[in-house]
N, C-alpha and C positions, 0 to 999 in steps of 0.2 A: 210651864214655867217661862220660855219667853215668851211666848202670847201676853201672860202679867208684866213681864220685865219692858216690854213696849208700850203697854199701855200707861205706866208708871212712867216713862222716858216720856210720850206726848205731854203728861198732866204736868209734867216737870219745864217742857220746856214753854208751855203755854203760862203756867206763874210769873206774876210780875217779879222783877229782880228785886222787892223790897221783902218779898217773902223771903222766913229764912227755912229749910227745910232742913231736916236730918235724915239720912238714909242710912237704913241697915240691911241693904241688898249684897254687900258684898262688900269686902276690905279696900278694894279698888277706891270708892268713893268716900269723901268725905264729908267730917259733917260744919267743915267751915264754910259760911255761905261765902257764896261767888260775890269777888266783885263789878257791879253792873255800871256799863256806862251807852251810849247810843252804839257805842262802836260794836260789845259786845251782842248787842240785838242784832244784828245785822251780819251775816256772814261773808266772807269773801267771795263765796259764790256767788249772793245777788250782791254785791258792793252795796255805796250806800244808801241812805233812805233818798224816794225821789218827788219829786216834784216841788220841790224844797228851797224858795228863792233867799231866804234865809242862811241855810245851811250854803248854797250856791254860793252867793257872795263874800261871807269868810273864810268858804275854802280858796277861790280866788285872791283874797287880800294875802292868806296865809301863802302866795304860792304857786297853787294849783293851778293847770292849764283850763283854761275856756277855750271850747274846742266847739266851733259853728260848724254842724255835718250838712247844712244847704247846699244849693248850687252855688257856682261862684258868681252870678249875675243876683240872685238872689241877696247873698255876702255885699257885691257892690253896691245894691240900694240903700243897706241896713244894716247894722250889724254891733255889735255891744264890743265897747273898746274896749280893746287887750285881746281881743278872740282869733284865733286861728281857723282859718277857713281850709278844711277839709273837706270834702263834699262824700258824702255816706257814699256814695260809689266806685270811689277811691281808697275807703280807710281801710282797707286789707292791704292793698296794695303800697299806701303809705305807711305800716307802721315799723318802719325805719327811721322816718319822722318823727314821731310820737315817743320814740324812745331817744332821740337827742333831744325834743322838748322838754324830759320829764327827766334827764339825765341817766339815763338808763336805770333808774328805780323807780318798782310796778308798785312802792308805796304812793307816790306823789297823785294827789287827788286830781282829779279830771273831772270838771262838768261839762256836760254834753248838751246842748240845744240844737234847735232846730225851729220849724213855722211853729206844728203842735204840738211837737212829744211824741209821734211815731219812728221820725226818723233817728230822732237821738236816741230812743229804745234799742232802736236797733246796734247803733253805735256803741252805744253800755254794754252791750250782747258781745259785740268782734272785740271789744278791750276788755272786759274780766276772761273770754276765749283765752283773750293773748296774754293773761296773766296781773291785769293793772286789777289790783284790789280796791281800790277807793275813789268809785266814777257814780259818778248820779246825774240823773235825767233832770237837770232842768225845766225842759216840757217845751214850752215855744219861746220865741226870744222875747215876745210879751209880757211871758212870766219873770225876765229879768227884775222890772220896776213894780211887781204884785198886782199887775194888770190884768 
């Protein structure tokens, strides 16, 4: 029984949200479909969709910290205006920072850059750790302009 009850839970959560389903596994669930939006695709575990220059720029407009995890030499050659230079070898250590930038609420959106997207990876990684729900990987600071 739950070997089916897992299996039925994968096939459910791989349905697109426009599907409506009805279950009759248990009184627990209902049969009113979920409301779907990007948000609910995406858990707070992995925060949210990335490589997304799109998504990046209206979280920014809306708010959101731009958060450069380069070097800070790197920072001084370049760097995309409004962005806060952190350097990914710091941001453990910094995130007492991070929590007066974002006002100490782990909703406030964070996008994270870097050259290519490995270091701001990892950067996504130490802030959903540290609780911030809503950080996406920009990729490199190229990706700012869809480059």
């Amino acid at each position: 029984m739950v070997h089916g009850f897992m299996m039925v839970m994968r096939t459910l959560i791989a349905v697109p949200c426009a599907v409506s389903l009805t279950l009759a596994l248990a009184p627990a669930f209902s049969s009113e479909p979920a409301a779907c939006s990007a948000d609910t695709l995406t858990s707070a575990a992995s925060g949210l969709p990335d490589r997304d220059p799109v998504l990046a720029r209206r979280l920014v407009a809306s708010g959101g910290l731009l958060l450069d995890v380069r070097t800070g030499e790197e920072y001084a050659n370049r760097h995309i205006e409004g962005a806060v230079n952190i350097p990914i070898g710091e941001l453990k250590g910094r995130l007492a920072e991070i929590e007066r930038l974002t006002g100490s609420d782990k909703r406030t959106p964070i996008v994270v850059y870097c050259a290519s997207g490995r270091r701001a990876q990892q950067a996504k990684d130490v802030l959903l750790e540290a609780g911030y729900e809503q950080v996406t990987n920009l990729g490199g600071i190229d990706d700012w302009n869809g480059r």
